[in-house]
N, C-alpha and C positions, 0 to 999 in steps of 0.2 A: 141616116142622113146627118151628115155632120155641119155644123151653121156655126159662123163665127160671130163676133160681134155685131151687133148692126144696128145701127138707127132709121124708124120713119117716121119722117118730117111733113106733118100735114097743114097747110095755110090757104083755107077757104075751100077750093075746087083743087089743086094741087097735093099729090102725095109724090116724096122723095125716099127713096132708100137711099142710106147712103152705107156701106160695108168698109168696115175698118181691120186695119194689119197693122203690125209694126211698121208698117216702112208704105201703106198704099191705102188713100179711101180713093172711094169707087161710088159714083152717082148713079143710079140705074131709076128710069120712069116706065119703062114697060108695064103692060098689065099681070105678067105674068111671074116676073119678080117681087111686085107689089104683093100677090094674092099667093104665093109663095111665102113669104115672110109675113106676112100680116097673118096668114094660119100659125105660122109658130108662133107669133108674139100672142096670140088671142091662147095657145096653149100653156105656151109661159104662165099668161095672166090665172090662169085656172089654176095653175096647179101652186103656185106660190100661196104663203102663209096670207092671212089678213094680218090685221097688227097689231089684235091682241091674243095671236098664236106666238108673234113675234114677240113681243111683251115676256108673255110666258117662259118662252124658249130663252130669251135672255138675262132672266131671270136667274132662270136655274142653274143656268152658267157662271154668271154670279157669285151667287150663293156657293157651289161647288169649286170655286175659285178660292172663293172667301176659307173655306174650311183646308186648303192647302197649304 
């Protein structure tokens, strides 16, 4: 499954996707693009660092920077 960028815009009772290209966004309020995208974004969220992994990671980058 390949997924582009995407944003969901939630205000109140209201969720929006909105899907972005170069050159096209795209509003979609269906439930089933909603529950579609909201599982990836919820897997995103998982698998991404906290932010003092990021910390870490940037760090060492850094420093390994530093000694070049």
């Amino acid at each position: 499954m390949e997924i582009g960028n995407f944003i969901l815009l939630t205000l109140d009772e209201l969720t929006v996707l909105v899907t972005v290209t170069d050159t096209t966004s795209l509003f979609w309020d269906d439930q089933e693009s909603l529950e579609r995208y909201s599982g990836v974004f919820e897997r995103l969220l998982a698998d991404a660092w906290r932010p003092a992994q990021t910390l870490t990671f940037l760090d060492g980058v850094a420093r390994a920077l530093e000694k070049e």
